[in-house]
matplotlib code that plots the C-alpha trace (Angstrom):
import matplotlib.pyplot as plt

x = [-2.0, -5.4, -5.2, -8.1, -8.8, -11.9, -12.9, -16.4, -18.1, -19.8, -22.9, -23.4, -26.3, -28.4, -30.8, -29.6, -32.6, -31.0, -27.7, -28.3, -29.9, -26.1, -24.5, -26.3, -25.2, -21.3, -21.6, -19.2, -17.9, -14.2, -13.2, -12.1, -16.0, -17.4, -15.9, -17.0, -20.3, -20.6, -19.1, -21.9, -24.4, -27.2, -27.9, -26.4, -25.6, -23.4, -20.6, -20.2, -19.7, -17.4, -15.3, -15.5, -14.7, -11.2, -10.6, -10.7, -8.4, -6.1, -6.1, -5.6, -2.8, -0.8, -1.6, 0.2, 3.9, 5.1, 3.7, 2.7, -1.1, -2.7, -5.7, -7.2, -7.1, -9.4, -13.4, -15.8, -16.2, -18.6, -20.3, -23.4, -25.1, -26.2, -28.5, -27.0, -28.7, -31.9, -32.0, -35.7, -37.4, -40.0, -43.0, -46.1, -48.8, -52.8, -54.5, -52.0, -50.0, -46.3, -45.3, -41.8, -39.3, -37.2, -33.2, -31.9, -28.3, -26.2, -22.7, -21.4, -19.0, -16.6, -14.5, -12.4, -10.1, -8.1, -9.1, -12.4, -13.4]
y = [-56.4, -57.5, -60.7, -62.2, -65.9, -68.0, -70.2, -72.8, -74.8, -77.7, -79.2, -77.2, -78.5, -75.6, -74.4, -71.8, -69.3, -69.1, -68.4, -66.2, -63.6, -63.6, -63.5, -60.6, -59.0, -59.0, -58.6, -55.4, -55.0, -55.0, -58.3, -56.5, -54.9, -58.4, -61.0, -58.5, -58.1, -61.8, -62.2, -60.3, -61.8, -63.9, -66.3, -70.1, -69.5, -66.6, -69.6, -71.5, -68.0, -66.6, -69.9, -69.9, -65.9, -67.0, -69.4, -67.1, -64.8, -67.0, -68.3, -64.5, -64.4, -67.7, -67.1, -63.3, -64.2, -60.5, -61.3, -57.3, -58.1, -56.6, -58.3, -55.5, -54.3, -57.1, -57.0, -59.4, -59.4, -62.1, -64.4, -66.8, -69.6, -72.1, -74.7, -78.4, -82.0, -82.3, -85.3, -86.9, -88.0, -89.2, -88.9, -90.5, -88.6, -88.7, -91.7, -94.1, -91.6, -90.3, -86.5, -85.6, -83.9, -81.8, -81.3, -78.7, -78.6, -75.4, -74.6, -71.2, -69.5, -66.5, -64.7, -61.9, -59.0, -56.1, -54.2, -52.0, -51.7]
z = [167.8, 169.5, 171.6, 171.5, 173.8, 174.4, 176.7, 176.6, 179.7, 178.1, 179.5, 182.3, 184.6, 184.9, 182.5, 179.6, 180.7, 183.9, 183.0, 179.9, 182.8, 184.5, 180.8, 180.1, 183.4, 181.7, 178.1, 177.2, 180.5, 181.5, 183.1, 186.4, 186.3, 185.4, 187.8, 190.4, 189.3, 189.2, 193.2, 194.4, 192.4, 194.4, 191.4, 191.3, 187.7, 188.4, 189.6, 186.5, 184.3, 186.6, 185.9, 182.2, 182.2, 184.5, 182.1, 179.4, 180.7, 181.6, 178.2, 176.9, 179.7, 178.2, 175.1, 174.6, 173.6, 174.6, 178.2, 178.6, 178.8, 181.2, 182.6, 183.6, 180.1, 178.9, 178.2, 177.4, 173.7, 173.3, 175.6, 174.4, 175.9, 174.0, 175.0, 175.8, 175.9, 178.1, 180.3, 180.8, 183.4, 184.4, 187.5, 188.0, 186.9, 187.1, 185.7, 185.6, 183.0, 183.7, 183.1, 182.2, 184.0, 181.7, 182.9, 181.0, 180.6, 178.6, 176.9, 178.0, 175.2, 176.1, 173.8, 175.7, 173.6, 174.8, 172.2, 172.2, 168.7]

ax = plt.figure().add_subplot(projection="3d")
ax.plot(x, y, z, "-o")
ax.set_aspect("equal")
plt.show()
């Protein structure tokens, strides 16, 4: 029998662009391959998915009732970011006018199975 355990980061403060280029790194990988990929990566938004992806295999871990997982047996199934709430603010601008400032927040979604199919 598959086990199959998710994990979601909600309103993450960086924006989903950025971290939709470090999902992409680890979609279909093993879990050993992807939390290493995501050490060594340079960008910020590498931190927040490696954290979601623990959690996920943790869950998978707790979750098994036979306790004969193997986390090295796990990949990364699914992972999506979604885009969060976006927090305005505001600058001066020319004229007397004010230009907004979009902050960009995101949801990450993991979904991590040991089996392949």
């Amino acid at each position: 029998m598959a086990v199959t355990a998710r994990a979601i980061a909600k309103y993450i403060r960086i924006s989903p662009r950025k971290v939709r280029q470090v999902a992409d790194l680890i979609r279909g990988k093993s879990v050993e391959d992807a939390l290493n990929k995501l050490h060594f990566v340079p960008n910020h938004s590498s931190v927040p998915v490696e954290k979601v992806l623990r959690s996920a295999v943790a869950n998978a871990i707790n979750k098994d009732d036979t306790s004969k997982l193997n986390p090295e047996h796990l990949i990364v199934k699914e992972i999506q970011v979604n885009e969060g709430p976006t927090m305005r603010r505001y600058n001066p601008g020319p004229m007397g006018r004010a230009t907004i400032i979009r902050k960009r927040s995101c949801h990450i979604f993991v979904v991590v199975s040991d089996n392949v199919a």
